[in-house]
C-alpha positions as CSV (number, residue, x, y, z in Angstrom):
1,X,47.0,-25.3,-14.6
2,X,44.8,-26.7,-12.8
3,X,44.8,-24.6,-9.8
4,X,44.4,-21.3,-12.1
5,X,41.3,-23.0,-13.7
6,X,39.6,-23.8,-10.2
7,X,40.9,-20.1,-9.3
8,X,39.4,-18.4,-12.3
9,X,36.1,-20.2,-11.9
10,X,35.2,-19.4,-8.1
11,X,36.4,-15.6,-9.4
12,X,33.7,-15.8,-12.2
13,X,30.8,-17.1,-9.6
14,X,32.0,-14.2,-7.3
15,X,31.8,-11.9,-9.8
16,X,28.1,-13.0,-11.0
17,X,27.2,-13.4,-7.2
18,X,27.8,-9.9,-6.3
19,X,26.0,-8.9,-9.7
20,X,22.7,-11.2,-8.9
21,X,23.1,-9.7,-5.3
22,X,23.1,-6.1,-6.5
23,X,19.4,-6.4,-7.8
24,X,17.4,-4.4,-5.4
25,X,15.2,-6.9,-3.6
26,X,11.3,-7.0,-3.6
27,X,8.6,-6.7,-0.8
28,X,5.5,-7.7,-1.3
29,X,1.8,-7.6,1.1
30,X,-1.1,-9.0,0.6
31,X,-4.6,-8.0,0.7
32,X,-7.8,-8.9,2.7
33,X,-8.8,-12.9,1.9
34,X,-5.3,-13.7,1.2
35,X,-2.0,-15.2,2.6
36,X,1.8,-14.8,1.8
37,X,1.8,-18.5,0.6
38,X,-1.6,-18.4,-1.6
39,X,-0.7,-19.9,-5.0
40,X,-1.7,-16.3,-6.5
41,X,1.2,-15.1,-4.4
42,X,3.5,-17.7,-5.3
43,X,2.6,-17.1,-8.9
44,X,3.3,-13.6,-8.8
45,X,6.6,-14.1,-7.1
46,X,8.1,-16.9,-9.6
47,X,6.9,-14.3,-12.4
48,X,9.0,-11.5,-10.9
49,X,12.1,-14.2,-10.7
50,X,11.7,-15.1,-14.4
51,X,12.3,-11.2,-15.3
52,X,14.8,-10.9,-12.7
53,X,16.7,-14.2,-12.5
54,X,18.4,-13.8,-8.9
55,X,15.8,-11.1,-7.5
56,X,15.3,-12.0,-3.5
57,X,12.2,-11.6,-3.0
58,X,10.2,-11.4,0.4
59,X,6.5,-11.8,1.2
60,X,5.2,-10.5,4.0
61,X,3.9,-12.5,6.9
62,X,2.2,-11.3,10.3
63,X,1.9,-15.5,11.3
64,X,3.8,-18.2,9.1
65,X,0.5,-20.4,9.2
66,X,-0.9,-19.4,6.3
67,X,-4.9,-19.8,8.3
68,X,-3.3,-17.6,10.9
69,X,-2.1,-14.9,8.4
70,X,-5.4,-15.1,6.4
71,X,-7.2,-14.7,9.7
72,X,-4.6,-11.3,10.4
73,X,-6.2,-9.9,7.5
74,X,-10.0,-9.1,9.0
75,X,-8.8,-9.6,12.8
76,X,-6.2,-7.6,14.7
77,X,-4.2,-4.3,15.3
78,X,-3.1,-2.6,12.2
79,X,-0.6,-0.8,14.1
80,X,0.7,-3.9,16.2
81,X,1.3,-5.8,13.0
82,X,3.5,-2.9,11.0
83,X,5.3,-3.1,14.3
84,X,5.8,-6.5,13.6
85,X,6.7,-6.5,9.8
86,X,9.5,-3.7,10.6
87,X,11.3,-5.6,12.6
88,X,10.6,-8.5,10.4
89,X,11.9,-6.6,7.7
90,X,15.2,-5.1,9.6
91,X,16.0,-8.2,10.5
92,X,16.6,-10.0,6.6
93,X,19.7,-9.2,5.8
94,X,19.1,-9.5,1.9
95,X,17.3,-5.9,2.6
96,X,19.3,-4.6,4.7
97,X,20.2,-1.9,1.4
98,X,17.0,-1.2,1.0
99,X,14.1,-2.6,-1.5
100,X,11.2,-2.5,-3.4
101,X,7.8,-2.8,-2.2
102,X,4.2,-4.2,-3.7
103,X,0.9,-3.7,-1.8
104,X,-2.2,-5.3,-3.3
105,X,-5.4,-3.2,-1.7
106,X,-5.0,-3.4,1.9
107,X,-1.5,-4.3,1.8
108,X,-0.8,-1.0,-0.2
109,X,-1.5,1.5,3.0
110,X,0.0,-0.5,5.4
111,X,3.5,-0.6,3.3
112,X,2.8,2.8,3.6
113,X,1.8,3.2,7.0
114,X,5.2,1.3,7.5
115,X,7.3,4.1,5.3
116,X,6.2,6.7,7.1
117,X,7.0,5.4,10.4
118,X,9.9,3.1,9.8
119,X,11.1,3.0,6.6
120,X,14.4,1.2,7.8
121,X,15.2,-0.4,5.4
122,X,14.1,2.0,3.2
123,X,12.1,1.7,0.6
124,X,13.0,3.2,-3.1
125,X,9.6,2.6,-5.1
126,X,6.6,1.9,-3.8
127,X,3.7,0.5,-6.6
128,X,0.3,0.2,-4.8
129,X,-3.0,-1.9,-6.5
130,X,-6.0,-0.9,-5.8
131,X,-5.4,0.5,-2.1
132,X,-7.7,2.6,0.5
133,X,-5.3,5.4,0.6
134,X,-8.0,7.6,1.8
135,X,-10.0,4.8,3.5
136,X,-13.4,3.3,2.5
137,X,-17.1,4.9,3.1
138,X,-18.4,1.5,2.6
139,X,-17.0,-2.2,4.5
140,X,-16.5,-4.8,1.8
141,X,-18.8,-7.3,0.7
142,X,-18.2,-10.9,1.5
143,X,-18.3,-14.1,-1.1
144,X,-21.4,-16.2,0.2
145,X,-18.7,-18.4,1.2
146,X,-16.6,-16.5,3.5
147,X,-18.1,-17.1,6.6
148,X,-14.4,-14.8,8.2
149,X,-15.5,-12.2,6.0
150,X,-18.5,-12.1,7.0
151,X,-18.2,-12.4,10.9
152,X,-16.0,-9.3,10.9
153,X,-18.3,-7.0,8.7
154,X,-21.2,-7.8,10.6
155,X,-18.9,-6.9,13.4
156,X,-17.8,-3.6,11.8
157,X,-21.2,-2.5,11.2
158,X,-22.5,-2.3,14.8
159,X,-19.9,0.0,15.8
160,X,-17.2,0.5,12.9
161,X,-15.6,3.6,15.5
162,X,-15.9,1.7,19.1
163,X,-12.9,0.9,21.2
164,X,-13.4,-2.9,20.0
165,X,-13.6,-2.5,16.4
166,X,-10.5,0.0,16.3
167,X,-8.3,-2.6,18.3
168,X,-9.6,-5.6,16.9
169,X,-11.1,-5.3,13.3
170,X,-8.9,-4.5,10.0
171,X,-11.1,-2.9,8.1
172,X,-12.7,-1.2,10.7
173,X,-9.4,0.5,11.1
174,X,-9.7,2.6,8.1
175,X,-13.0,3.2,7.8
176,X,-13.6,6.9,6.8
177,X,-17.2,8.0,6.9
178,X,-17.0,11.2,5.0
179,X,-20.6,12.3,7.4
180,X,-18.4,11.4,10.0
181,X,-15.0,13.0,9.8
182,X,-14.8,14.3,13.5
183,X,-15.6,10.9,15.0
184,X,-12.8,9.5,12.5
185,X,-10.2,11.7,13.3
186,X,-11.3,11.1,17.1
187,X,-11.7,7.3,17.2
188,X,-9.7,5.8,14.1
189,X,-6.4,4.3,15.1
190,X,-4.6,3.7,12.1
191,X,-5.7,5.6,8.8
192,X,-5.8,8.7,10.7
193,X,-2.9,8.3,12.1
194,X,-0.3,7.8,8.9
195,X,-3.0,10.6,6.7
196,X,-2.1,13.0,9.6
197,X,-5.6,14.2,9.7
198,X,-5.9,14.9,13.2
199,X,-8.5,17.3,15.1
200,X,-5.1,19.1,16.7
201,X,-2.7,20.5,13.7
202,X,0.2,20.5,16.7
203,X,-0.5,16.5,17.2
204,X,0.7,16.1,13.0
205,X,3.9,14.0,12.7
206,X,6.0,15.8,10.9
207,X,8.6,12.9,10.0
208,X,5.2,11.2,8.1
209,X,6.0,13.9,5.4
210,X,9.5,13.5,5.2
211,X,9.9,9.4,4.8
212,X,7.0,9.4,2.5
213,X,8.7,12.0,0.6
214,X,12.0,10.3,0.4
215,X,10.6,7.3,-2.1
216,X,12.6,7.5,-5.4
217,X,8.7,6.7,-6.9
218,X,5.0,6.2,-5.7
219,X,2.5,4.1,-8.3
220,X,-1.1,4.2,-7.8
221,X,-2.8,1.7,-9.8
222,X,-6.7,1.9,-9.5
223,X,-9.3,-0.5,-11.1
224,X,-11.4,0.9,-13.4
225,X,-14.4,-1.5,-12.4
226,X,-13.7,-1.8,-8.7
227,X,-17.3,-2.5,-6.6
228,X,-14.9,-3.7,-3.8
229,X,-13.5,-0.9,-2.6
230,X,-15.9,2.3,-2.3
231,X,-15.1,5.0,-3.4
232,X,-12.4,3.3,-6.0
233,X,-10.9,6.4,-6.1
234,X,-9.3,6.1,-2.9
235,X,-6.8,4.1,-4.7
236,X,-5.7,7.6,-6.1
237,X,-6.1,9.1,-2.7
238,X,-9.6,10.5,-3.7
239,X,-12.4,10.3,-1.3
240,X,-16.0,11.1,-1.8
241,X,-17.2,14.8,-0.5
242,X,-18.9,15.4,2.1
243,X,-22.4,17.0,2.5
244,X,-21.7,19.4,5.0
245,X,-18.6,20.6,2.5
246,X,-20.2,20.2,-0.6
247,X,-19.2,23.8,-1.4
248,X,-15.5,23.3,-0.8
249,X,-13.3,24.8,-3.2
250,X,-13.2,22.5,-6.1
251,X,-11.8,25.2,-8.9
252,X,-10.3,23.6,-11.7
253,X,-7.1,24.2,-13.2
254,X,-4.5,22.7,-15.3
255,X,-2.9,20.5,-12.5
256,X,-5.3,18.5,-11.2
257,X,-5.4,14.5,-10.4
258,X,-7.0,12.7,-12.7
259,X,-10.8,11.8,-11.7
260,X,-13.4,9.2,-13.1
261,X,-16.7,10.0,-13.3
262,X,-20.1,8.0,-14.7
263,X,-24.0,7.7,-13.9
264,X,-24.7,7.3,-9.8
265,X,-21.0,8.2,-9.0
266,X,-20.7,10.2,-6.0
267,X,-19.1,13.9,-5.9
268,X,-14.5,12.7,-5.5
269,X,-12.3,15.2,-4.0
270,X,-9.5,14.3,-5.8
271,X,-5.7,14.2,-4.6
272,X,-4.8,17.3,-5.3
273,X,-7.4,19.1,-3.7
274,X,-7.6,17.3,-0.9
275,X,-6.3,18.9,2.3
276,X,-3.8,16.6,3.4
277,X,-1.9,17.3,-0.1
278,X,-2.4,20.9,0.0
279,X,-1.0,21.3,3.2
280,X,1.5,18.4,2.5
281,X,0.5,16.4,5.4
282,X,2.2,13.1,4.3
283,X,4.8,14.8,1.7
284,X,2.0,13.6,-1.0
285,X,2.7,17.5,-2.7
286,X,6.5,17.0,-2.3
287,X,6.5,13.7,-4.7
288,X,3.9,15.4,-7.1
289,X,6.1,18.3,-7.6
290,X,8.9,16.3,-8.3
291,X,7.1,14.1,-10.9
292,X,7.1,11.2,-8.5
293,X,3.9,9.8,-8.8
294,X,2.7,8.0,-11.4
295,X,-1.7,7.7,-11.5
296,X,-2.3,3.8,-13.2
297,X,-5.5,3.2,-14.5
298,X,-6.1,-0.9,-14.9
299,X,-8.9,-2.7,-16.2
300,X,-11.3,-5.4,-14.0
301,X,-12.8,-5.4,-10.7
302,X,-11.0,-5.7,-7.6
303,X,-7.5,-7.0,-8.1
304,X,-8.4,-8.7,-11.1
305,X,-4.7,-7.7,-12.3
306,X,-4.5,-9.7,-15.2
307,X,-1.4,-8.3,-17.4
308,X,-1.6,-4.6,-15.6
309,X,1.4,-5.2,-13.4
310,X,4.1,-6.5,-16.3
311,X,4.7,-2.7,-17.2
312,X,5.2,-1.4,-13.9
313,X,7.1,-4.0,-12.4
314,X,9.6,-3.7,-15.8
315,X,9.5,-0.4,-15.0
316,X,9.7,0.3,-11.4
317,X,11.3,-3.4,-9.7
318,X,14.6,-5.1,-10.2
319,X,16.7,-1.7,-10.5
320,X,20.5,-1.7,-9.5
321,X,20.6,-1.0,-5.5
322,X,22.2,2.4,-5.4
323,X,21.0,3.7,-8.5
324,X,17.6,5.2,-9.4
């Protein structure tokens, strides 16, 4: 009997195996001041494990010393480094059926940048917290501390759309001066890029549209108190308006993006009435049709995430691979 017995148990931990392996796995990318091994990040990962006992998941590096990846984060090519994390990715076997993915702020628009241009693995939904989908009109502001920070916006500022600052600093990179739009579309070399708002309509990369548009589900999570990231809205894809367009067509209807307004807020174009969604640049207006994205509000500054990601992470992580 003995034999059966041994039999019978390997069968049971093949059985549970291919069950704990059938959990799609999670991606996740930090934001500016941070690395893959912080303890924040380690802290969110063994969370996600506790609700999904058996989840694999990955966190993304561009340099395995955690000083060197902090460093990545103000210093370096954008486009260069989601170069790097593809193949990073396509080489983990554990996704090789695709996955889940988690930006935090900057982290958010480069997962996308790397969906629209990869996407192999693919990725099934995408949640995003507190990201510059449509750039930032102001750089961040540094702790009094940060001396890294503080080097590369002082940096930024004496040229945010030279040669140098477009090859070498992050946020630089996507910048959007809303005064400035020509010399963005001209000079930027990554948020341009993967928002398809280029001076030439012929120059437009279709296939943007078309990855973007395959994700099962996009989640933009804004924070309601964000002084970080200017406008906040841009987490939502809103940016703020131009002078020169300040009598754009801004009707109002029943279908509109949801906006935030206040004292001393600056005029937002919202999603939906921006042009890269009307025209479906990116595929933005495929997903909204389809009920695809979801618009998360969270209380707290700049990812002070508290509790806001439990829902959407019971929601939108640790589904079946294969099924929606």
């Amino acid at each position: 009997m003995l034999p059966s017995i041994v039999l019978f148990a390997g069968l049971v931990n093949l059985v549970s195996s291919a069950a704990v392996n059938n959990i799609r796995p999670l991606v996740i990318w930090h934001g500016m001041g941070d690395t893959y091994a912080s303890p924040g990040m380690d802290s969110f990962q063994s969370e996600v494990k506790e609700m999904y006992p058996g989840i694999f998941v990955h966190s993304i590096f561009i340099d395995e010393d955690p000083n060197v990846d902090q460093r990545a984060g103000f210093y370096g090519n954008v486009n260069q480094q989601i170069v790097q994390v593809a193949q990073q990715l396509a080489e983990m076997p554990e996704l090789s059926r695709g996955f889940d993915a988690i930006g935090f702020s900057q982290g958010g628009q480069f997962l996308r940048g790397y969906v629209e241009r990869n996407n192999s693995p693919p990725v099934h939904n995408l949640i995003t917290f507190g990201s510059q989908h449509m750039g930032i009109s102001s750089l961040p502001a540094c702790n009094t501390w940060d001396l890294l920070c503080q080097v590369a916006r002082r940096a930024a500022n004496r040229g945010v759309y030279s040669e140098w600052a477009q090859e070498n600093l992050v946020q630089a990179q996507y910048f959007r001066d809303p005064h400035r739009l020509s010399q963005y579309m001209e000079s930027g070399s990554f948020l341009p890029d993967i928002n398809n708002e280029v001076l030439l309509p012929s120059s437009r990369n279709l296939s943007y549209a078309d990855n973007l548009a395959s994700l099962n589900k996009l989640v933009l999570a804004l924070f309601l108190q964000d002084k970080t990231v200017v406008p906040k809205e841009s987490a939502w894809f809103g940016s703020e308006q131009p002078l020169e367009d300040i009598t754009m067509d801004q009707a109002s209807g029943s279908h509109q993006t949801p906006m935030l307004g206040g004292v001393n807020t600056k005029d937002i174009i919202p999603m939906r009435l921006q042009n890269l969604y009307k025209e479906d640049w990116i595929g933005l207006r495929q997903l909204d049709e389809r009920g695809r994205i979801d618009f998360v509000a969270c209380q707290g500054e700049h990812m002070q995430i508290g509790d806001c990601w439990r829902d959407l992470v019971a929601e939108w992580v640790g589904g079946s691979l294969g099924a929606d």
